[in-house]
C-alpha positions in Angstrom: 0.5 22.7 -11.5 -0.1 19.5 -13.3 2.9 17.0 -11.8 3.7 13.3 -12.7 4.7 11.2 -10.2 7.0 7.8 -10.1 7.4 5.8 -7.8 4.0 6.2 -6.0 4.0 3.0 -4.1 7.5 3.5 -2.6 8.3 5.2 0.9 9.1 8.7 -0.1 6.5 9.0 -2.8 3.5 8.0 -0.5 4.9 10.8 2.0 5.2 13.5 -1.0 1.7 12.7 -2.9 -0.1 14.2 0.4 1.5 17.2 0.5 1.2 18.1 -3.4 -2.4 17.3 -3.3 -2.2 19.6 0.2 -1.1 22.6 -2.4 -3.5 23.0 -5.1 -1.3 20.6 -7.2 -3.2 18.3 -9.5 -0.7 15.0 -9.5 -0.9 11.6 -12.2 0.6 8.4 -10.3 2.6 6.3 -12.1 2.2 2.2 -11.3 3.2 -1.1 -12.3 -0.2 -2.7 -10.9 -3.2 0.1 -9.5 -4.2 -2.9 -7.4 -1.1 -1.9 -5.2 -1.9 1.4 -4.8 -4.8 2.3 -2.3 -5.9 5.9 -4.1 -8.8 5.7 -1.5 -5.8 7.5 1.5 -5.8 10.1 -0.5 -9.0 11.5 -1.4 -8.9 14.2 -4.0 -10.3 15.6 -7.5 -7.0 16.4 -8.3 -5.3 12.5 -7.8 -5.4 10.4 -11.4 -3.6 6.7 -11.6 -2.2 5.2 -14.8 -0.7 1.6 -15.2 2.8 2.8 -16.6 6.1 0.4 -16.3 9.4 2.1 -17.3 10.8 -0.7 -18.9 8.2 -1.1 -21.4 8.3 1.8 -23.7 4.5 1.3 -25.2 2.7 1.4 -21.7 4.3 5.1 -21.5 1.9 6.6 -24.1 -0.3 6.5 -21.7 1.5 9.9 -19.8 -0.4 13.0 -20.3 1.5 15.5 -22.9 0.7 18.5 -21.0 2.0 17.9 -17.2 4.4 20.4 -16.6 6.8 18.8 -13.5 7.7 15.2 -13.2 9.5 13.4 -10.1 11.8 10.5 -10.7 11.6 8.6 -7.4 12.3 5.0 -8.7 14.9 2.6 -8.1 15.9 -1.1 -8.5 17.8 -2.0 -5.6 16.2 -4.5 -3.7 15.8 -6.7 -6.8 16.4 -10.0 -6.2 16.9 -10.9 -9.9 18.3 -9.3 -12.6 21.2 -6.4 -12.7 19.7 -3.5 -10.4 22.3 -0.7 -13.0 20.9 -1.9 -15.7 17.0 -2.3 -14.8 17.9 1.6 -13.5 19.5 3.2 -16.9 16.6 1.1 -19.1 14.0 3.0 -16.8 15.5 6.0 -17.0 16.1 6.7 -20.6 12.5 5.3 -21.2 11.0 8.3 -18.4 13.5 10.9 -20.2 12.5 9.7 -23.7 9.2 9.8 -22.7 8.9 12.9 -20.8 10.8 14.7 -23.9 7.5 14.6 -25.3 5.3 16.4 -23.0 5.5 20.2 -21.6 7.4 19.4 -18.9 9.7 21.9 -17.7 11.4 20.1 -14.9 12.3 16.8 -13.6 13.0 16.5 -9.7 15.0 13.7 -9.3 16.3 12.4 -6.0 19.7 10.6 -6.0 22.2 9.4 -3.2 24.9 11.4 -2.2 28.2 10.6 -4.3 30.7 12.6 -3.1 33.9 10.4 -3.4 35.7 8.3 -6.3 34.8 5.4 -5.3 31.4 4.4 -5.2 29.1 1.4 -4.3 27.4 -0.5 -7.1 24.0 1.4 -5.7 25.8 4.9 -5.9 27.0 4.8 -9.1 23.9 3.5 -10.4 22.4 6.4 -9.1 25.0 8.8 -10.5 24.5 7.3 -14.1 21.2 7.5 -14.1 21.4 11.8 -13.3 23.6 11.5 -16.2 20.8 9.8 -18.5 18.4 12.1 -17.2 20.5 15.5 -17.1 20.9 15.0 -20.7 17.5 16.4 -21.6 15.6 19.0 -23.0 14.2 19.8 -19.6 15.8 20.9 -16.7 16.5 18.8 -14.2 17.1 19.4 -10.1 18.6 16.7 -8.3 18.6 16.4 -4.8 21.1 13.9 -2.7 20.8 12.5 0.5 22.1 9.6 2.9 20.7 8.0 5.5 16.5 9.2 5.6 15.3 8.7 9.2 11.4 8.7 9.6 8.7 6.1 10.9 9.0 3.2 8.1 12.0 4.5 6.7 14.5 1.3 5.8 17.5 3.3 7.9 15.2 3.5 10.8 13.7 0.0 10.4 17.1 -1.7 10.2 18.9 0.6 13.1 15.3 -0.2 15.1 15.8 -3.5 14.7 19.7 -4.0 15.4 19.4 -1.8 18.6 15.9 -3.4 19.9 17.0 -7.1 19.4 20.6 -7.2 20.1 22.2 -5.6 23.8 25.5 -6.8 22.2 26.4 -6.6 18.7 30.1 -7.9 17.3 30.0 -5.5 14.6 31.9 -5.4 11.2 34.1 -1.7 10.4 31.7 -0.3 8.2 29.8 0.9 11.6 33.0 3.6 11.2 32.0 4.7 8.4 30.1 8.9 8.9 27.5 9.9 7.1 25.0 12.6 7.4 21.2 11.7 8.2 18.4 14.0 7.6 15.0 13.9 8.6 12.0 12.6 5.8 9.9 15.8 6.3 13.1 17.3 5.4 13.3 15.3 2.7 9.8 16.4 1.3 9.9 20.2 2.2 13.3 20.0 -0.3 11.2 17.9 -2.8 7.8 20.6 -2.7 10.5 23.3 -2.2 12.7 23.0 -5.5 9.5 22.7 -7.8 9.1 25.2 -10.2 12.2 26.8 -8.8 14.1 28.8 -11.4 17.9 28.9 -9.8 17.7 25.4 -9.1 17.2 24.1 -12.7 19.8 22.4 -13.8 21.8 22.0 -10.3 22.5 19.3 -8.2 22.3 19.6 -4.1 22.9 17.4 -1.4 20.5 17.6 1.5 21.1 16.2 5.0 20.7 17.3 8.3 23.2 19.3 10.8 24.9 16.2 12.0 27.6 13.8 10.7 27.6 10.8 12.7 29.1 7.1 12.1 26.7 4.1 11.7 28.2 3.0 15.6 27.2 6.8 16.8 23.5 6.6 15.4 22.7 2.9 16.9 24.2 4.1 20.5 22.3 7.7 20.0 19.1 5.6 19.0 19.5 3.3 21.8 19.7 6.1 24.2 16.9 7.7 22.8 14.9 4.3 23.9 16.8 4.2 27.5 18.4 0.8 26.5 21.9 0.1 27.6 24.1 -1.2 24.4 27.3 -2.3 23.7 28.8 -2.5 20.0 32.4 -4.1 19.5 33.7 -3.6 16.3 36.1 -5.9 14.5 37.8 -6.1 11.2 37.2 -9.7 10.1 33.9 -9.7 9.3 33.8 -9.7 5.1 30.9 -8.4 3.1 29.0 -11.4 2.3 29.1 -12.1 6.3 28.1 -8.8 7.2 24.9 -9.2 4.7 23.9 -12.3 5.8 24.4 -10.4 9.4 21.5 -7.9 8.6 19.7 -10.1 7.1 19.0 -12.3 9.9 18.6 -9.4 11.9 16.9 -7.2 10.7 13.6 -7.5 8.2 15.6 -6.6 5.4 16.3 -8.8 2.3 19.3 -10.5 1.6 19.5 -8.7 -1.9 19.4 -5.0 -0.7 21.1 -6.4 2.6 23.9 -6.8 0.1 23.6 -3.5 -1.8 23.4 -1.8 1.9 26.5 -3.1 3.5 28.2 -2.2 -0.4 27.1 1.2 0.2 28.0 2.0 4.4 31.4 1.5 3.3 31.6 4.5 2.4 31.1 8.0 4.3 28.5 10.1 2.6 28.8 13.3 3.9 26.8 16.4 2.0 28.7 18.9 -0.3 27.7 22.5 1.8 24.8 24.6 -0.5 22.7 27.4 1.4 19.8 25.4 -0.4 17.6 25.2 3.3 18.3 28.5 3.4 16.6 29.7 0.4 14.4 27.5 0.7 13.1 28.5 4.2 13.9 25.0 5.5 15.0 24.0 9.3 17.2 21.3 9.4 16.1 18.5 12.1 19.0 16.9 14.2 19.2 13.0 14.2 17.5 12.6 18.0 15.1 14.6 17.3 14.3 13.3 14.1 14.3 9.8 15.6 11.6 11.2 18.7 9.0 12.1 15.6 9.5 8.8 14.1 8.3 7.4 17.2 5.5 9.9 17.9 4.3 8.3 14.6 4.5 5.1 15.1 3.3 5.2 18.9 -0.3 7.2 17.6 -0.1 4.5 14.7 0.2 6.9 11.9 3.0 5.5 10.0 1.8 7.0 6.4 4.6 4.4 4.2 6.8 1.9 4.9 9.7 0.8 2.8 8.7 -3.1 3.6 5.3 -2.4 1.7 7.5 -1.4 -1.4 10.2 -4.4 -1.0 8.0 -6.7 -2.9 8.5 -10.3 -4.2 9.4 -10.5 -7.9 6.3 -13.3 -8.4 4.4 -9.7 -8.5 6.7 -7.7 -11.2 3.5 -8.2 -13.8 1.2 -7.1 -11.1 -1.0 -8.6 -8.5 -3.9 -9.4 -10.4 -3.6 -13.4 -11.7 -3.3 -13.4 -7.8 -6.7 -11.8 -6.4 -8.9 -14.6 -8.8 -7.8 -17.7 -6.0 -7.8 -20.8 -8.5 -9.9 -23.5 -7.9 -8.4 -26.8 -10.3 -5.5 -28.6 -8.4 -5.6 -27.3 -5.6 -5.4 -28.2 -2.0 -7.7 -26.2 0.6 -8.3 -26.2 4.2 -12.0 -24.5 4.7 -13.6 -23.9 8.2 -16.6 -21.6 8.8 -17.8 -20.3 12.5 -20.7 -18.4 13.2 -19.7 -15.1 15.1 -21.8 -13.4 17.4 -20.7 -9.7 16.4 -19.2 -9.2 12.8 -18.0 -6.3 13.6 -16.0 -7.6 16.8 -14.6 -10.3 14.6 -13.6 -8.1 11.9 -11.5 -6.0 13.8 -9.6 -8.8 15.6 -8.9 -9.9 10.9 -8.1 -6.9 10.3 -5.5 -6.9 13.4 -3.7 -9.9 12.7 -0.3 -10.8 12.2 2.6 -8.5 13.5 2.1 -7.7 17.1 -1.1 -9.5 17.5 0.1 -12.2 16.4 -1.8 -15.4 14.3 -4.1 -16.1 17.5 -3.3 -19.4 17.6 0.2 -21.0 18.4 2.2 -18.3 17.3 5.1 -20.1 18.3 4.5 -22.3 15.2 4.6 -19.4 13.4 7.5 -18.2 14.3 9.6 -21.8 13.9 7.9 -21.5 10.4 9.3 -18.0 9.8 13.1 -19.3 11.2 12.9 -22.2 8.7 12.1 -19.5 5.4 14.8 -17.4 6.1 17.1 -20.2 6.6 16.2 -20.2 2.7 16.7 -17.0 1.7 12.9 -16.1 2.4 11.3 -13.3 4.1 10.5 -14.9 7.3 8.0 -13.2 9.7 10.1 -10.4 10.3 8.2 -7.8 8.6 5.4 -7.6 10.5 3.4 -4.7 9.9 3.2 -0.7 9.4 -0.2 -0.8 11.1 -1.6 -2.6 14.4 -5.1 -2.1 13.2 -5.6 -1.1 9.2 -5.0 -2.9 5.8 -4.7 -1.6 2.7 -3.9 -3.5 -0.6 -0.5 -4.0 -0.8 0.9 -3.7 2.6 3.7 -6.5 3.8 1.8 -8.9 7.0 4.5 -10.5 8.1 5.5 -13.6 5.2 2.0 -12.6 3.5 1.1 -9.8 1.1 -2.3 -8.2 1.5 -4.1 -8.4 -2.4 -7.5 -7.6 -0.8 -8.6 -5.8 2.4 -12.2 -4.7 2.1 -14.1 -3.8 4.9 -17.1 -3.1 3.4 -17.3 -6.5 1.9 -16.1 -7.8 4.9 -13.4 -10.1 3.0 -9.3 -9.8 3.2 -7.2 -12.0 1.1 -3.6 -12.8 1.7 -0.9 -14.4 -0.7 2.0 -16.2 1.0 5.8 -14.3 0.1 7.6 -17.7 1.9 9.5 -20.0 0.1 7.1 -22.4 -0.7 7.2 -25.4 -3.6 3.9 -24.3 -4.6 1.6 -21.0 -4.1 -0.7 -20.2 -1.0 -3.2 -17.8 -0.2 -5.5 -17.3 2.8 -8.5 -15.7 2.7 -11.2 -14.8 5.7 -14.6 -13.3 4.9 -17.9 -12.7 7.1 -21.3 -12.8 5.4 -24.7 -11.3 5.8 -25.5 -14.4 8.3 -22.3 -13.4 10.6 -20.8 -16.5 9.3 -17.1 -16.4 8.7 -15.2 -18.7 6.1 -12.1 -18.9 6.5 -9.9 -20.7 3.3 -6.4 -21.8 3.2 -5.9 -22.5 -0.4 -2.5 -24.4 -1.6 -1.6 -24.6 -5.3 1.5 -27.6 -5.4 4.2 -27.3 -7.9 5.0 -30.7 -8.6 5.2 -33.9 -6.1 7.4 -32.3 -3.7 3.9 -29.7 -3.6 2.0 -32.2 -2.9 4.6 -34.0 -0.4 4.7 -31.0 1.7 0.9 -30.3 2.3 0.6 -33.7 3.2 3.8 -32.9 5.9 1.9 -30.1 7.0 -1.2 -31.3 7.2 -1.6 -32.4 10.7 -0.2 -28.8 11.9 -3.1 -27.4 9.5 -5.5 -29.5 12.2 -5.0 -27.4 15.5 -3.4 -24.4 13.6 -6.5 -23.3 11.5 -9.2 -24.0 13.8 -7.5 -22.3 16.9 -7.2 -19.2 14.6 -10.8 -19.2 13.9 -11.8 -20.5 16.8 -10.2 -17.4 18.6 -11.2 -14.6 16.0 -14.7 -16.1 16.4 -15.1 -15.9 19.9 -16.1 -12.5 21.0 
């Protein structure tokens, strides 16, 4: 079957293109910017990319008339300009309009659960946009779940983080609030299972797994699972804006869909019952264990997606590529070479930086630096990263995006996501002589640019040549 697919750069797409390519199918990705996209992790005859953006209607000429299934796996919510509902409905009448015009004969199209009047900004969003799409000359299966608990997964990350860092959390009421988790390879045996499925044309399920837990009951159940003792008092006082600004400074979410979270937990999303799994061959994972095979994951470093690689900085929205050509003109630049004694040695300990590893040189600097961006509403260094030892284009490094990690050429390229009066990138590269450059580039906006790369200069001194100096030395 020839299938389109949205959304390819976000966390459930990157776990569902594998498996279609696993059956036979022949899959089109859909992106904003194919230098996000690493097409090389999946290698296949049957994988084709196209540059397509759902708010501009011309750039969706370029979908193939004769696919016959499409999944609608995109969303707005972590925006940080703009109106999320409306960036949503735009999107989605462009894809139905545009999908109206090839053979498609379903759409797959997985929503949030919306089972009560009233609904978060994020919900009804979501429930508006089935709407759009329902009202089609296709058919169209949606599929509704809560909280998705896998390796990567933004429920998992921000519970991870809350129970890891915090042996005592004063806790606002929404941690009352039940709701029904369900495993991600749940999530994509429901999304392969439905396609092409007759009796679920036109329907609408909601998937989740056997348990219906409160937000307090899946933090102590988590924290268990890691044998840490935890204690959670919950109070009433805490408002919303509080409580966002609470998993913000966390957790390694943003403020923006920090916001849109804690608008959404307070209220219980709890599935509608369907024999759907049934049909559909499926066995349900419980939360514990579900939580035990995100771990397995992460501890044999095989986290396939993560949602911080998809929670991008708006300077990207037209795509990363005015950012891979590093300019030259007006520019500030710290360059250092060293010649290493095994390229191969030093490229691995590149290619490992950031996150655990750490910056190999006064990574307590580092960190201060990381406090002192999120005290601005930046990303701070709390990302890290989905792998200790691999780099694709794309992937969140702590406050730096990854434009360009090529091994063969030896050569990976970073572009700073900190709050920043100007524009940075830093770039390391080993050449055939095993001598490696290393280039911390700074573009100023302005004199208070230029006033702050003079503040940091001295920091640049020690900073930049330890950091060579160490990945260097073999």
């Amino acid at each position: 079957m020839k299938i389109l697919l949205t959304g390819v750069t976000g966390y459930i797409a990157q776990r569902l293109l594998p498996v279609l390519l696993e059956n036979g199918h022949e899959v089109i990705c859909c992106v904003r910017d194919k230098d996000r996209f690493n097409s090389k992790k999946f290698p296949s005859s049957n994988l084709s990319v196209i540059e397509v953006d759902f708010l501009d209607k011309e750039s969706l000429k370029k979908i193939p008339a004769d696919i016959e299934a499409a999944y609608y796996l995109i969303h707005s919510m972590s925006t940080q300009h703009g109106d999320f509902e409306s960036m949503e409905e735009i999107c989605a009448t462009n894809f139905k309009n545009s999908i109206e015009q090839t053979q498609a004969k379903q759409v797959i199209y997985l929503s949030g659960i919306t089972n009560t009047d009233e609904l978060s900004k994020h919900l009804s969003s979501r429930k508006n946009v089935e709407t759009v799409l329902a009202d089609a000359t296709f058919a169209l299966t949606t599929l509704k779940a809560g909280i998705i608990v896998g390796s990567g997964s933004a429920s998992f990350e921000i519970i991870r983080d809350l129970v890891e860092k915090l042996p005592f959390m004063i806790t606002p009421k929404w941690l009352k609030t039940r709701c029904q988790p369900i495993a991600i390879r749940n999530v994509v045996e429901f999304l392969v299972g439905v396609n092409g499925r007759t009796e679920t044309f036109n329907k609408s399920f909601d998937i989740g797994g056997p348990d219906i837990l409160t937000y307090k009951e899946m933090l102590l159940r988590f924290a268990n699972i890691r044998g840490l003792k935890r204690r959670i008092v919950i109070v009433p006082v805490m408002t919303p804006k509080i409580s966002s600004y609470w998993l913000y400074f966390v957790t390694a979410t943003s403020f923006a869909l920090a916001k849109n979270l804690v608008d959404s937990m307070k209220i219980d999303v709890i599935c509608k019952s369907n024999n759907l799994a049934e049909t559909l061959g499926i066995e349900l994972l419980d939360y514990n264990t579900s939580i035990k095979l995100a771990f397995d994951k992460i501890e044999q470093n095989q986290v396939l997606s993560s949602w911080k690689d998809a929670q991008t900085s708006d300077l990207f929205k037209n795509g990363f590529s005015r950012f891979i050509e590093v300019p030259v003109n007006g520019c500030f630049k710290d360059i250092r070479t060293r010649k290493v004694l095994n390229s191969e040695t030093s490229l691995e300990k590149i290619w490992s930086i950031g996150g655990k590893t750490g910056w190999y040189y006064g990574n307590w600097l580092w960190e201060i630096r990381g406090v002192l961006d999120q005290l601005f509403s930046g990303v701070g260094m709390r990302r890290g990263r989905k792998s200790d030892t691999e780099l694709v284009s794309g992937d969140a490094l702590d406050f730096w995006r990854v434009l360009i990690a090529n091994k063969e050429e030896k050569r990976l390229l970073l572009y700073a996501e900190m709050k920043l009066p100007g524009e940075a990138w830093l770039e390391f590269k080993i050449d055939n002589n095993n001598i490696l450059t290393q280039t911390a580039t700074f573009r100023p906006l302005g004199l208070l640019g230029r006033m702050y790369w003079y503040a940091v200069l001295p920091f640049h001194g020690f900073i930049f040549k330890g950091m060579i100096d160490n990945i260097a030395d073999q």
